[in-house]
N, C-alpha and C positions, 0 to 999 in steps of 0.2 A: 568240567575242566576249569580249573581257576585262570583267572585272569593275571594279569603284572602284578594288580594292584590289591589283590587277594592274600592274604596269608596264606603260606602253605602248610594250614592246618588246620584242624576242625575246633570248632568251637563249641564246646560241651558243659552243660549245667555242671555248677559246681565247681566248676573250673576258673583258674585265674589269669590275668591278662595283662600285658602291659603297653601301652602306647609309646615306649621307648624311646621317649622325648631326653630332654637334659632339664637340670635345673626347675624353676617351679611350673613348668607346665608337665612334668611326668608325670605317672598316674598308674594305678592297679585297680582292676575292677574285677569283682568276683560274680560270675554269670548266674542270676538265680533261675530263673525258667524262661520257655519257649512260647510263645503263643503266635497265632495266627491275627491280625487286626482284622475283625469283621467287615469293614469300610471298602479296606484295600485288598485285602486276600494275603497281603504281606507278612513274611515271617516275624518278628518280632522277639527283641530279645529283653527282659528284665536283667538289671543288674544290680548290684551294690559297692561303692567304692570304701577301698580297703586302706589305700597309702595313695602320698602323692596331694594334688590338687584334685583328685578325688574322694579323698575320704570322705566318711559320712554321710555320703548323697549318695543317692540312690535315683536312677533312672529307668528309661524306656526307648528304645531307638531300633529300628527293623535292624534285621540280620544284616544286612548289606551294611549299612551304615557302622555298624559296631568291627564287621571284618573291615574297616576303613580305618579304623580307631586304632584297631588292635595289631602291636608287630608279632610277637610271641607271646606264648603260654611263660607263667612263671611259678614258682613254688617259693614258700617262706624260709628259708635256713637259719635257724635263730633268731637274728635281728637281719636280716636281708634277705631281699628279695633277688632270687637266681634265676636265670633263664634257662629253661628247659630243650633240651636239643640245640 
């Protein structure tokens, strides 16, 4: 069961994201894989930023952290980015 503070939606390789801020703290980041942190037992999510104050970089941050990040899924339309559902 998610929580408040959960998206209500799954977060899936491949898939793109937006933290659906304004202005230069927005951001889109495309999820590359999944892994487990040996340390913590923690899900862990790779990703790469696509637009935004994202771009170009590329991180790593547990599952939890990244559904914190992230308000909706989005798709590219041309030259913009649309939010899905």
């Amino acid at each position: 069961m998610n929580s408040s503070l959960d998206p209500p939606f799954d977060i899936n390789s491949g898939k793109t994201y937006s933290n659906g801020a304004y202005g230069r703290s927005w951001g889109v980041r495309q999820v590359i894989e999944f892994s487990v942190d040996a340390a913590s037992g923690e899900a862990t999510v790779a990703f790469r930023g696509v637009a935004g104050a994202c771009r170009r970089k590329t991180g790593r941050c547990t599952l939890a952290e990244f559904r914190l990040w992230a308000r909706y899924e989005v798709a590219l339309n041309e030259n913009s980015w649309q939010r899905i559902r």
